[in-house]
N, CA, C and O atoms as CSV, one atom per row, in Angstrom:
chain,resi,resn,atom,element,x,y,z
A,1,UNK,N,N,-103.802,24.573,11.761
A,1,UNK,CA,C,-104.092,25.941,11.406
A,1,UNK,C,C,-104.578,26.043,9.964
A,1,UNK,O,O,-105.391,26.920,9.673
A,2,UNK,N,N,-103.992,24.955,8.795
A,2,UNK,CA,C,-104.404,25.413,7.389
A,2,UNK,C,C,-105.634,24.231,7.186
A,2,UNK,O,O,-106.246,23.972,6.149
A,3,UNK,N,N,-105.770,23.641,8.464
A,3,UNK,CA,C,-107.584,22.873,7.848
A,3,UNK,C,C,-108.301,24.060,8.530
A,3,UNK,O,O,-109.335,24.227,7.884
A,4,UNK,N,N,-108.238,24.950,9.521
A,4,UNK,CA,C,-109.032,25.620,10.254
A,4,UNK,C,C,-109.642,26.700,9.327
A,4,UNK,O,O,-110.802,27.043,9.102
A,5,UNK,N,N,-108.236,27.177,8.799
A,5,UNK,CA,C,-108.516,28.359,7.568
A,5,UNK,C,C,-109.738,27.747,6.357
A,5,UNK,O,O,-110.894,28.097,6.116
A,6,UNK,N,N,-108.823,26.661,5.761
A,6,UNK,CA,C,-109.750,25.824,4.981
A,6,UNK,C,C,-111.140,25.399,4.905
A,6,UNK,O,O,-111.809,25.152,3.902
A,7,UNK,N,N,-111.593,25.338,6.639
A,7,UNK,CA,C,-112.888,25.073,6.877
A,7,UNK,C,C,-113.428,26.417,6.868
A,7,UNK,O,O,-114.594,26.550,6.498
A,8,UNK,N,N,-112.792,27.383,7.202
A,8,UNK,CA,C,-113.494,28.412,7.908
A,8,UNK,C,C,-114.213,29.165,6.412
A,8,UNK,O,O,-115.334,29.658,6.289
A,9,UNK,N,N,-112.551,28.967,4.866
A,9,UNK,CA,C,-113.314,29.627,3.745
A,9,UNK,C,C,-114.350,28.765,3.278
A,9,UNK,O,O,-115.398,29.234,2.832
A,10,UNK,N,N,-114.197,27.898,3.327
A,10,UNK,CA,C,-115.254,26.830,2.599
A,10,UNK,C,C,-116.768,27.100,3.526
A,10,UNK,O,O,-117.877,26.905,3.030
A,11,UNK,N,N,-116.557,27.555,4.872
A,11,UNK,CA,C,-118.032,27.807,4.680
A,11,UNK,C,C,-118.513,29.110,5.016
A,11,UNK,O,O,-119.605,29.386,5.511
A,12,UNK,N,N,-117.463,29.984,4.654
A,12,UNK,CA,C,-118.123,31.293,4.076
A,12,UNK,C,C,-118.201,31.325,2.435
A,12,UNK,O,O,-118.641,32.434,2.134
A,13,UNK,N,N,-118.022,30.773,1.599
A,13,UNK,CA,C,-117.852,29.931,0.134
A,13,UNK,C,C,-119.664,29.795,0.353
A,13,UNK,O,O,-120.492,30.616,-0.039
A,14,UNK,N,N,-119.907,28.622,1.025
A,14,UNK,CA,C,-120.945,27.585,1.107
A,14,UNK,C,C,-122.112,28.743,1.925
A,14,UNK,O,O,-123.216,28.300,2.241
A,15,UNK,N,N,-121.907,29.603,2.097
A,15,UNK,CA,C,-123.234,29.871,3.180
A,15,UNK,C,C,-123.305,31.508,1.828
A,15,UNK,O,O,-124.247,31.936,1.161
A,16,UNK,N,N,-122.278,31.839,1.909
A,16,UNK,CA,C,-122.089,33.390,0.348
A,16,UNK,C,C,-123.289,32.735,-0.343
A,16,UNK,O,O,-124.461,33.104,-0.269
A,17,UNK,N,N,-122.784,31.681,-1.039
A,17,UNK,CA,C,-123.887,30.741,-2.352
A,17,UNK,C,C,-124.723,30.543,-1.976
A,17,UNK,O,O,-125.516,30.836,-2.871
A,18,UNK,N,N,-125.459,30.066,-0.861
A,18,UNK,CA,C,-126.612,30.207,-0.666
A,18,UNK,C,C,-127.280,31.622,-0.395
A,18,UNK,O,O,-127.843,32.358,-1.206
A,19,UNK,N,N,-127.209,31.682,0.054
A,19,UNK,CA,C,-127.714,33.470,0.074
A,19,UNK,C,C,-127.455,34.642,-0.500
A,19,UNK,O,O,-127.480,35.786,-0.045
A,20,UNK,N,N,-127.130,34.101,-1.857
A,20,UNK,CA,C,-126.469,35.169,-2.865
A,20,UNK,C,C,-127.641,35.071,-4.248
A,20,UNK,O,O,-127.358,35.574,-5.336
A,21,UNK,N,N,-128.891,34.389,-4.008
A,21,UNK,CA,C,-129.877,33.899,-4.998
A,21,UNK,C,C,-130.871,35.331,-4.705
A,21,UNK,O,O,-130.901,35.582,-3.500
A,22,UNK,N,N,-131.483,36.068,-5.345
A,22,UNK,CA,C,-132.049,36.875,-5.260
A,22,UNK,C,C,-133.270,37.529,-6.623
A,22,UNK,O,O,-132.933,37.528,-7.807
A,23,UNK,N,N,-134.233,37.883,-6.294
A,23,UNK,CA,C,-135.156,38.432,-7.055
A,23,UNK,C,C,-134.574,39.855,-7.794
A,23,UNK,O,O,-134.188,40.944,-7.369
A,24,UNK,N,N,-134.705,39.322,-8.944
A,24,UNK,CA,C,-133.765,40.451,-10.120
A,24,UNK,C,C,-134.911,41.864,-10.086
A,24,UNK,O,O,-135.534,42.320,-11.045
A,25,UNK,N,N,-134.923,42.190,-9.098
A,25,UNK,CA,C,-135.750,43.898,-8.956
A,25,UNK,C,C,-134.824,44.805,-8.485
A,25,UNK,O,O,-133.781,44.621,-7.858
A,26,UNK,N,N,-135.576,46.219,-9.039
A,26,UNK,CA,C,-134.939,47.709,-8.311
A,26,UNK,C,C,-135.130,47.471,-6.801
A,26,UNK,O,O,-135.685,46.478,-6.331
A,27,UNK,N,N,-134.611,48.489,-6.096
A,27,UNK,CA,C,-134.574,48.984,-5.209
A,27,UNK,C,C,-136.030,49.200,-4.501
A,27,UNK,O,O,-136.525,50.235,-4.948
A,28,UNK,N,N,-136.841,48.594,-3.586
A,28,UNK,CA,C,-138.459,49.442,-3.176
A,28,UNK,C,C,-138.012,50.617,-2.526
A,28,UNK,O,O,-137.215,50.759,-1.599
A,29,UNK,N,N,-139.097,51.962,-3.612
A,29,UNK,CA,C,-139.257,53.046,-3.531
A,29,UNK,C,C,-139.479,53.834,-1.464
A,29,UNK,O,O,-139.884,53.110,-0.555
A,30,UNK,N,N,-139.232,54.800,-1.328
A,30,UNK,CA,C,-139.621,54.612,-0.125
A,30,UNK,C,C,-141.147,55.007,0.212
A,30,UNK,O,O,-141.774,54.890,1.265
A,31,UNK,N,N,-141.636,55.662,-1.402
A,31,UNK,CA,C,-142.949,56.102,-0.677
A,31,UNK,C,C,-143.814,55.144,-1.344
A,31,UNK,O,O,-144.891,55.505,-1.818
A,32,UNK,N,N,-143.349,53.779,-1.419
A,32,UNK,CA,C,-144.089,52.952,-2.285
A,32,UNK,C,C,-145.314,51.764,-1.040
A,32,UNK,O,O,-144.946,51.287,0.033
A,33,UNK,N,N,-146.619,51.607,-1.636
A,33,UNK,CA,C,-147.277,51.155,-1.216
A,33,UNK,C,C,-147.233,50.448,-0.067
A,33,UNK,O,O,-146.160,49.846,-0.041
A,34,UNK,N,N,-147.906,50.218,0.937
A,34,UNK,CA,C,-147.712,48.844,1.873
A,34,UNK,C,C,-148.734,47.928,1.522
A,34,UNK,O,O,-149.682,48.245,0.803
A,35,UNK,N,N,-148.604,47.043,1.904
A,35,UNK,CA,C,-149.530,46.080,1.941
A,35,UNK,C,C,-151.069,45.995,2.240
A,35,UNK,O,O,-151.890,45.214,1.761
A,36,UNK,N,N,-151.241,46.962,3.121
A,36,UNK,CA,C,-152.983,47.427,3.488
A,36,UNK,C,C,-153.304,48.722,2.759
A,36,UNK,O,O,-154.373,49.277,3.017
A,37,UNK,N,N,-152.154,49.451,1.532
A,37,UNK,CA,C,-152.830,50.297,0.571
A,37,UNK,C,C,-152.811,49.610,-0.608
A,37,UNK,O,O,-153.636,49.889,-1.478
A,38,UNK,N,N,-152.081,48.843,-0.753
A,38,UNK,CA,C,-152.187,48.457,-1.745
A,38,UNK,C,C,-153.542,47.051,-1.810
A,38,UNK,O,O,-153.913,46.577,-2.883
A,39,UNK,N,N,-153.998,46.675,-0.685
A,39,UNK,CA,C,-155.264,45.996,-0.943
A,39,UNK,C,C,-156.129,46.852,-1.907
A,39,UNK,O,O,-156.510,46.700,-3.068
A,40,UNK,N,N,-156.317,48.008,-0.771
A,40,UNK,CA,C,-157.357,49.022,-0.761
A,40,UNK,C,C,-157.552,49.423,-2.425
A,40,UNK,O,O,-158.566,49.379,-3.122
A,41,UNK,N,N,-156.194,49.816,-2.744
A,41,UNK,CA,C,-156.247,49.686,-4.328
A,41,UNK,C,C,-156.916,48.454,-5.425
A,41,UNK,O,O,-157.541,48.573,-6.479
A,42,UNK,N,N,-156.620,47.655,-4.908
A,42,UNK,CA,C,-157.044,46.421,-5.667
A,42,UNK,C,C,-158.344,45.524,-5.330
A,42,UNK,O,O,-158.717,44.438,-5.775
A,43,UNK,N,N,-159.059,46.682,-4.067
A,43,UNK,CA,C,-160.508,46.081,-3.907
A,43,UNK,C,C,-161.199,46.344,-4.683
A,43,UNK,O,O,-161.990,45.494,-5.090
A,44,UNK,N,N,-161.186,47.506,-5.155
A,44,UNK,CA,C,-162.655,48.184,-5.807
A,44,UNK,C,C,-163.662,47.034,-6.841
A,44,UNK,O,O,-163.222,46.554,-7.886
A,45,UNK,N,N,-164.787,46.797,-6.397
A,45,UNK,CA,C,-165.903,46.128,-6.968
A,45,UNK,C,C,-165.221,45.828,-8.607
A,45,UNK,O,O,-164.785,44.809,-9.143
A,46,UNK,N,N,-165.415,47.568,-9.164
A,46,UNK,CA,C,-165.628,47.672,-10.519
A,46,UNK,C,C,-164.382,47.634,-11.480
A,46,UNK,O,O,-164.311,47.940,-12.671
A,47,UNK,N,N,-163.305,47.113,-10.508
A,47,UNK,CA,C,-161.693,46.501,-10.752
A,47,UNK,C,C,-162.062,45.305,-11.904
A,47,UNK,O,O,-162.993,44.540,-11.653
A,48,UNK,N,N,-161.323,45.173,-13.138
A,48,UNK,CA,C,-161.165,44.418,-14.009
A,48,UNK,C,C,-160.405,43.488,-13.445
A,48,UNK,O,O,-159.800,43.896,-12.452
A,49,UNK,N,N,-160.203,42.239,-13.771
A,49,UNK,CA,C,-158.696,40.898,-13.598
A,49,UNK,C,C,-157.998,41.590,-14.259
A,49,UNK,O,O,-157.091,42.123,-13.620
A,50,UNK,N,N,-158.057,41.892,-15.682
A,50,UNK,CA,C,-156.886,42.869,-16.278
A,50,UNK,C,C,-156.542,44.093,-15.204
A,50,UNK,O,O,-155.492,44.186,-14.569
A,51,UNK,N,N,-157.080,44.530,-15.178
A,51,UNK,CA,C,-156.401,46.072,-14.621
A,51,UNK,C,C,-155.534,45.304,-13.366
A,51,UNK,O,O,-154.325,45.354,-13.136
A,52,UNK,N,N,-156.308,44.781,-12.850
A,52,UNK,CA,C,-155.666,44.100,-10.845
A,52,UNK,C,C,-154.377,43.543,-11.180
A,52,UNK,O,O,-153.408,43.662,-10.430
A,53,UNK,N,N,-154.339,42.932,-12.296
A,53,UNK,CA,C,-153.471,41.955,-12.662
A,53,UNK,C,C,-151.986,43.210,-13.197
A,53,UNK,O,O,-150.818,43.159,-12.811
A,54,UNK,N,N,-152.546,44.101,-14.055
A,54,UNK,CA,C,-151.772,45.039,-14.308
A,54,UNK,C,C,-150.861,46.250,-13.047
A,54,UNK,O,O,-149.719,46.706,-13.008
A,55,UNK,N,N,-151.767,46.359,-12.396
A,55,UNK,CA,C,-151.321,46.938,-11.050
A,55,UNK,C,C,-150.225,45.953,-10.246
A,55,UNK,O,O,-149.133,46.135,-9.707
A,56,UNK,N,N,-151.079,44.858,-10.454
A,56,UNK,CA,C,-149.841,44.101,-9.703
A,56,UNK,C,C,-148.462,43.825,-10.472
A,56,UNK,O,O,-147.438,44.000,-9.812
A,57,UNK,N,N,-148.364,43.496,-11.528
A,57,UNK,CA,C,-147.359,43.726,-12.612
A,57,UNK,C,C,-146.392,45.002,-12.317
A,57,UNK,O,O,-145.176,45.008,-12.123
A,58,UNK,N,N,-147.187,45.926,-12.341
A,58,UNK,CA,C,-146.383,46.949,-12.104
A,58,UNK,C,C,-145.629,47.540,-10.880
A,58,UNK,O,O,-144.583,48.184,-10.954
A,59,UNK,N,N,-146.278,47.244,-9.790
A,59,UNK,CA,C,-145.819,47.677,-8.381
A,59,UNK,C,C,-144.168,46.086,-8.102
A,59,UNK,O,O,-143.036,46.195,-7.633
A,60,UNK,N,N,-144.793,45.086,-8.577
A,60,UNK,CA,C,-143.395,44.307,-8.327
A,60,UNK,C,C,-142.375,44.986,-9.489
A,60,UNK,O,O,-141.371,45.251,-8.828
A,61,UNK,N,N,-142.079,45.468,-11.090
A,61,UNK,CA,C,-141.261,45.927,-12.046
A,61,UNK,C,C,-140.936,47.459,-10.651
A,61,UNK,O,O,-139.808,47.948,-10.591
A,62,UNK,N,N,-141.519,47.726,-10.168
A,62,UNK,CA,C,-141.385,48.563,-9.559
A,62,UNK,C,C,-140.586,48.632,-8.411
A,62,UNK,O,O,-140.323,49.702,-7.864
A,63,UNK,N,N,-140.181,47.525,-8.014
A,63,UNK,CA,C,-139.594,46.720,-6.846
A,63,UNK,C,C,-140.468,46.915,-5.353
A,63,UNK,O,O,-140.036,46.689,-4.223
A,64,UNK,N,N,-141.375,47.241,-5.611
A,64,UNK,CA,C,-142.235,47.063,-4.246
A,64,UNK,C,C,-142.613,45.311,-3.888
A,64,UNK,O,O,-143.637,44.646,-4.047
A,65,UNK,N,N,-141.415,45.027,-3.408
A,65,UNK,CA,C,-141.563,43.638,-3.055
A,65,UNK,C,C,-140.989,43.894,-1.531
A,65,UNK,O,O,-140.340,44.908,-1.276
A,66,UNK,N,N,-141.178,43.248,-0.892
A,66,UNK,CA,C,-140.517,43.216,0.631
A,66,UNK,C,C,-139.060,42.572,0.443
A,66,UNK,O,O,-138.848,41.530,-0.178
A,67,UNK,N,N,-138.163,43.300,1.031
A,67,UNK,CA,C,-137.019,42.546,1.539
A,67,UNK,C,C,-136.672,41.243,1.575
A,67,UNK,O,O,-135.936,40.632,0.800
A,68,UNK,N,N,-137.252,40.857,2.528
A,68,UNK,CA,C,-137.290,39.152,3.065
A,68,UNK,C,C,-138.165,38.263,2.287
A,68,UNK,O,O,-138.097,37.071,2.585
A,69,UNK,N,N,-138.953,38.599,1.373
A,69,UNK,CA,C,-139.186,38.043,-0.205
A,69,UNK,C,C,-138.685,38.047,-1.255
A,69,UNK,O,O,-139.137,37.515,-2.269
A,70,UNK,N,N,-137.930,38.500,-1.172
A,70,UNK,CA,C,-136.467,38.698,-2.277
A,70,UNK,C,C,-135.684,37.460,-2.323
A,70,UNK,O,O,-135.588,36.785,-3.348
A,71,UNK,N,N,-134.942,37.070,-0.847
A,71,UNK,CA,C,-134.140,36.347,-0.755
A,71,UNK,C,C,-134.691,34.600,-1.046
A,71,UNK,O,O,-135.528,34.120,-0.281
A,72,UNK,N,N,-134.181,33.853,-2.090
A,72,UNK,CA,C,-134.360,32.695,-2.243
A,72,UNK,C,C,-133.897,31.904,-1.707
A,72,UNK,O,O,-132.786,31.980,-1.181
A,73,UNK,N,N,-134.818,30.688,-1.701
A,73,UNK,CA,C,-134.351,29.504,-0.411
A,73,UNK,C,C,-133.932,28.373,-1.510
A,73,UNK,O,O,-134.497,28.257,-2.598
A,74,UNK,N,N,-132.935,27.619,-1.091
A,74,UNK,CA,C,-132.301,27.132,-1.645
A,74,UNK,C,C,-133.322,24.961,-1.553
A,74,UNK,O,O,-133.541,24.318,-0.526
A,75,UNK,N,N,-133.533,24.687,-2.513
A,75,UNK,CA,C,-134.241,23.330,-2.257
A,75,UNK,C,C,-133.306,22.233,-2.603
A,75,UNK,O,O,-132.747,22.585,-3.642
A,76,UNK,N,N,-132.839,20.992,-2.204
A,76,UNK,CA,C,-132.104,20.099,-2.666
A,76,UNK,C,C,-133.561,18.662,-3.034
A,76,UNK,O,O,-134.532,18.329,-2.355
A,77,UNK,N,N,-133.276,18.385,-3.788
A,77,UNK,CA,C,-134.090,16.928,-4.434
A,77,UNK,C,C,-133.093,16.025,-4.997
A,77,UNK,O,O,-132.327,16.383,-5.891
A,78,UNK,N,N,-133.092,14.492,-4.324
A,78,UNK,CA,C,-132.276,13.874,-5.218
A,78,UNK,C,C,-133.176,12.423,-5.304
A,78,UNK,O,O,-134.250,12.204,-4.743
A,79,UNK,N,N,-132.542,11.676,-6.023
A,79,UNK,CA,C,-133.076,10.338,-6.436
A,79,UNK,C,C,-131.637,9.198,-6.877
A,79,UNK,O,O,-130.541,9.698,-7.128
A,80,UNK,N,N,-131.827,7.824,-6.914
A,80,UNK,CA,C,-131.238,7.015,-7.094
A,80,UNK,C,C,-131.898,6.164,-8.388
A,80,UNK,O,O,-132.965,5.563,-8.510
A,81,UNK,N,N,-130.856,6.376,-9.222
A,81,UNK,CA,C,-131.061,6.038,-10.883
A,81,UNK,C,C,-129.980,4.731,-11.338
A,81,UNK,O,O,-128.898,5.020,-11.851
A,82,UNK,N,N,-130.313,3.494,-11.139
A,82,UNK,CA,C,-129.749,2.848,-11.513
A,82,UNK,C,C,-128.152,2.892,-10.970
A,82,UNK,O,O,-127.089,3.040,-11.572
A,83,UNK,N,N,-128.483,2.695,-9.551
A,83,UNK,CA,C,-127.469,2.997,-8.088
A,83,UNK,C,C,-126.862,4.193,-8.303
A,83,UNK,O,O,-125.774,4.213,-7.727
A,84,UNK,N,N,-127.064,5.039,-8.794
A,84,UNK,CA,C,-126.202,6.065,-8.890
A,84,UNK,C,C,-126.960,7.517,-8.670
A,84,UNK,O,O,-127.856,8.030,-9.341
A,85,UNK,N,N,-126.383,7.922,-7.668
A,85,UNK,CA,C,-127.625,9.244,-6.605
A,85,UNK,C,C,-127.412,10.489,-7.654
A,85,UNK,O,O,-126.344,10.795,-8.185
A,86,UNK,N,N,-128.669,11.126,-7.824
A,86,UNK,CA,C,-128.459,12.268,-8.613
A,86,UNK,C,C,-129.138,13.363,-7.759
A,86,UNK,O,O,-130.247,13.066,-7.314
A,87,UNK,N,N,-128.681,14.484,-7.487
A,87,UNK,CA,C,-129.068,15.512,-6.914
A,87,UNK,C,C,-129.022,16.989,-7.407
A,87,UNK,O,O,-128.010,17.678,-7.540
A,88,UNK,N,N,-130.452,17.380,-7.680
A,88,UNK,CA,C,-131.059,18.658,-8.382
A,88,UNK,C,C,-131.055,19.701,-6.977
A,88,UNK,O,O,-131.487,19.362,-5.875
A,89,UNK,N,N,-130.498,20.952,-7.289
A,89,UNK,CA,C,-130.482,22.176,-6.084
A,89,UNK,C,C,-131.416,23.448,-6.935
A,89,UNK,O,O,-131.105,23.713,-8.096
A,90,UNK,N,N,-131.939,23.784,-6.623
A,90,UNK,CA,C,-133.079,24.724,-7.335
A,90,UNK,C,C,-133.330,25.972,-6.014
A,90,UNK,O,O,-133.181,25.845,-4.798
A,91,UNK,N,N,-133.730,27.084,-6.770
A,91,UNK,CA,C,-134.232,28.556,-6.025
A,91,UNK,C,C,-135.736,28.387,-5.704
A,91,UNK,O,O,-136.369,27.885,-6.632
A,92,UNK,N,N,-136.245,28.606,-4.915
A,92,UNK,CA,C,-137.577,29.399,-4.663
A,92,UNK,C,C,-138.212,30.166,-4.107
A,92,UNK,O,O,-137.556,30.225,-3.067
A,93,UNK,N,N,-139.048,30.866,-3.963
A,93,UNK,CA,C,-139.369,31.925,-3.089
A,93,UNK,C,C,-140.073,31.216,-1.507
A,93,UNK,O,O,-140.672,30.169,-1.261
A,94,UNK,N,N,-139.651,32.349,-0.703
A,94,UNK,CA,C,-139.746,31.858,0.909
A,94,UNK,C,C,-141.650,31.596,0.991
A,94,UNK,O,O,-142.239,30.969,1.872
A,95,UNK,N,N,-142.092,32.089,0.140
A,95,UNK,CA,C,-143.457,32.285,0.561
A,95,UNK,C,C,-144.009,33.150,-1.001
A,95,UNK,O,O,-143.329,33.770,-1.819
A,96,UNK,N,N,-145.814,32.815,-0.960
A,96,UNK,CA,C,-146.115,33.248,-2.234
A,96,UNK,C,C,-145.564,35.080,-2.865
A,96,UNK,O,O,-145.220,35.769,-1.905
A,97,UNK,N,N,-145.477,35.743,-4.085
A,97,UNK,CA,C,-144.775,36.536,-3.869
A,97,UNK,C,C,-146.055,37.869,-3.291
A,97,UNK,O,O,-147.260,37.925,-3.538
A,98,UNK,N,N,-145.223,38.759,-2.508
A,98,UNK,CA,C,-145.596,39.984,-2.083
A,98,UNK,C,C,-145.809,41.146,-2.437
A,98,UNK,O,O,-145.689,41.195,-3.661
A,99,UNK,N,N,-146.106,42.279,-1.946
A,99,UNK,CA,C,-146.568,43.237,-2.607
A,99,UNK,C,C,-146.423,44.299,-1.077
A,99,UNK,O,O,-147.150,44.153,-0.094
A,100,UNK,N,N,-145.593,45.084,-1.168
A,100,UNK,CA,C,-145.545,46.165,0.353
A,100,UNK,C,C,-144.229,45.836,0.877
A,100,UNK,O,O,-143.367,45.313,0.172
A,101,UNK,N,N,-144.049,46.149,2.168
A,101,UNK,CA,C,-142.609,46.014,2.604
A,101,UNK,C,C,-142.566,45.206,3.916
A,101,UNK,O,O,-143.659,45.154,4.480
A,102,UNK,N,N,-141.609,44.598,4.498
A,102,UNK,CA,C,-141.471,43.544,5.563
A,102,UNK,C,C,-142.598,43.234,6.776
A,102,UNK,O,O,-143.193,42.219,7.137
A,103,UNK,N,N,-142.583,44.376,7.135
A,103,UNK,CA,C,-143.620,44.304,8.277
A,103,UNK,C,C,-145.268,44.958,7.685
A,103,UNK,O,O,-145.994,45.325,8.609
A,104,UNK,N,N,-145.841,45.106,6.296
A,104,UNK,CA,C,-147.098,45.260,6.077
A,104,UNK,C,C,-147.437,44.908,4.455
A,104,UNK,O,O,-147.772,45.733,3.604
A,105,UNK,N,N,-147.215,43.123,4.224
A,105,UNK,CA,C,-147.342,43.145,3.221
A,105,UNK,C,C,-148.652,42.405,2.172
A,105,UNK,O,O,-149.558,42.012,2.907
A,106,UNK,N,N,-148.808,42.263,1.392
A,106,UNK,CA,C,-150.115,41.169,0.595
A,106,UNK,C,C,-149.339,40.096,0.504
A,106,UNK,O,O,-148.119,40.185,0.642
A,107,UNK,N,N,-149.841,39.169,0.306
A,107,UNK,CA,C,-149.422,37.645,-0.245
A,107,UNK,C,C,-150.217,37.496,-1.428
A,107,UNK,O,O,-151.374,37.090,-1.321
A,108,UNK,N,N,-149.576,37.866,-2.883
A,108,UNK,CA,C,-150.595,38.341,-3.972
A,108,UNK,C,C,-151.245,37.283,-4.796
A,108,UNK,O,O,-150.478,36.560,-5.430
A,109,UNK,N,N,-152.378,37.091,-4.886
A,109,UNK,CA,C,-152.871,35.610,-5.949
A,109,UNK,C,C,-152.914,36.363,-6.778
A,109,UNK,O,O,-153.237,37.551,-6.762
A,110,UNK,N,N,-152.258,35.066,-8.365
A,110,UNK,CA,C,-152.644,35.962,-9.548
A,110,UNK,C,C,-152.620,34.772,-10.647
A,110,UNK,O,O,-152.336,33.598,-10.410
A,111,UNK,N,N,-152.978,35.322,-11.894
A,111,UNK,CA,C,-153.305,34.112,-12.830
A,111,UNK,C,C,-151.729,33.568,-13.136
A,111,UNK,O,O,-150.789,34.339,-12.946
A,112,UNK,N,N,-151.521,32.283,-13.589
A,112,UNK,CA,C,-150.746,31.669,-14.214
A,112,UNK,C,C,-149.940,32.582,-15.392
A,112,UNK,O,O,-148.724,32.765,-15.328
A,113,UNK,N,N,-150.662,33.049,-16.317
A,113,UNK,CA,C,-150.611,33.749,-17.523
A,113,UNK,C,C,-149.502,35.279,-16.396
A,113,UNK,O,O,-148.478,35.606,-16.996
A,114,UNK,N,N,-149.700,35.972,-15.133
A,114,UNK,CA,C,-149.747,37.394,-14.658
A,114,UNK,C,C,-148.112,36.563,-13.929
A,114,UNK,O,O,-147.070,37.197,-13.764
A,115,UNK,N,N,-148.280,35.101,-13.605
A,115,UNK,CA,C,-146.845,34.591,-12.795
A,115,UNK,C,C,-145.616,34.504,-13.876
A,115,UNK,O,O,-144.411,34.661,-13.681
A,116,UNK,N,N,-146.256,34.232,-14.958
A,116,UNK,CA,C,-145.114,33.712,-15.998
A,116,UNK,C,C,-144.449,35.103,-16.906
A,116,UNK,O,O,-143.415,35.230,-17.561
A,117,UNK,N,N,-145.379,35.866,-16.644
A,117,UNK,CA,C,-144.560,37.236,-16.852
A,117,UNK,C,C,-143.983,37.970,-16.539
A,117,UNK,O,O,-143.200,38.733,-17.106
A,118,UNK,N,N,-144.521,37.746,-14.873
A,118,UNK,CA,C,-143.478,37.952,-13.429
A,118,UNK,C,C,-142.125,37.310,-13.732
A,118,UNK,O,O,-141.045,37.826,-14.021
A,119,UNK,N,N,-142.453,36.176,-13.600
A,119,UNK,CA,C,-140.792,34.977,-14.225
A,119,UNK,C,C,-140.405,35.746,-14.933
A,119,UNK,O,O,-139.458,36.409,-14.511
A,120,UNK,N,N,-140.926,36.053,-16.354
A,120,UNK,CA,C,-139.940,36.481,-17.183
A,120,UNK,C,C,-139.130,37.859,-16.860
A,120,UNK,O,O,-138.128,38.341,-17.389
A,121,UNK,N,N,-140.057,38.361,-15.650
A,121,UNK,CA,C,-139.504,40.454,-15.955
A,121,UNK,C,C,-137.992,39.531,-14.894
A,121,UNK,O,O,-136.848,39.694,-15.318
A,122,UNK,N,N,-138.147,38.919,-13.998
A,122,UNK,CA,C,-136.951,38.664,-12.740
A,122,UNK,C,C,-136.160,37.470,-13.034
A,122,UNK,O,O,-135.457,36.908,-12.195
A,123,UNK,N,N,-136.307,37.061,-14.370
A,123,UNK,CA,C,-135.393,35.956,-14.621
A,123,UNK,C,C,-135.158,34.869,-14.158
A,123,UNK,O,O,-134.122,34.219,-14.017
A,124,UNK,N,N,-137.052,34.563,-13.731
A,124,UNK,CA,C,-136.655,32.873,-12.927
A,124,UNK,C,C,-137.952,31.808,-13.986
A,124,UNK,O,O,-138.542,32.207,-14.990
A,125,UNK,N,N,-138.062,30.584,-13.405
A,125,UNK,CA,C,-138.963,29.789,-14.487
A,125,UNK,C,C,-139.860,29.444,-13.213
A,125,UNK,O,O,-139.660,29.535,-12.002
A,126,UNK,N,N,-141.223,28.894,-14.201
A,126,UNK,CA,C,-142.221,28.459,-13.324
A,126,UNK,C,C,-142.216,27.067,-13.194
A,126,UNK,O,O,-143.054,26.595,-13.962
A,127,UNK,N,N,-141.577,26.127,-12.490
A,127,UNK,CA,C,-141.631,24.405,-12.874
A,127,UNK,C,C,-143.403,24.095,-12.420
A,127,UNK,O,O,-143.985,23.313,-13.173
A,128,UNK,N,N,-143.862,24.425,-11.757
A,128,UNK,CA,C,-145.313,23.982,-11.731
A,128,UNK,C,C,-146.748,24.659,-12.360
A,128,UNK,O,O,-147.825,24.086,-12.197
């Protein structure tokens, strides 16, 4: 009975921690963009990289991110260093980040310079 308990907290412990990694945003608004207005916004011909880049900046500070892009997936990497196994566990996002809500969203390209400021507003790093 007290390994059953034991197993049972350890992997509500173990499964909590994994799925407790999350994108440091508000709440998405409810009348906030979907994914096929917010193209529409960011087609126009006579659209700057600055401005596109700024729009997009703002709608994620905004938390118009989807749900199920929020939640981080957990990566394990290890290696063997002079017989002795070392293993790195790191966050990343499920997929590139979004823009709209679960079922109508963008998959947003943006410059290096527009990601690393993203990082900085949600408190994660860029390793590549």
């Amino acid at each position: 009975m007290i390994k059953q308990l034991f197993f049972f907290l350890a992997c509500i412990f173990f499964f909590t921690g994994i799925h407790s990694q999350t994108l440091n945003l508000p709440a998405r608004q409810v009348g906030a963009l979907n994914g096929t207005q917010f193209i529409t916004t960011i087609s126009s011909p006579t659209l700057s990289i600055t401005s596109r880049e700024n729009l997009i900046y703002s709608e994620v500070a905004n938390g118009n991110v989807p749900y199920s892009f929020r939640n981080l997936v957990m990566v394990a990497s290890s290696a063997v260093i002079n017989t002795q196994t070392y293993v790195v566990k790191y966050f990343v996002l499920p997929d590139y980040l979004a823009i709209g809500h679960d079922t109508d969203y963008f998959l947003c390209p943006m410059s290096p310079m527009l990601a690393t400021k993203i990082g900085s507003l949600t408190g994660c790093t860029l390793p590549t």
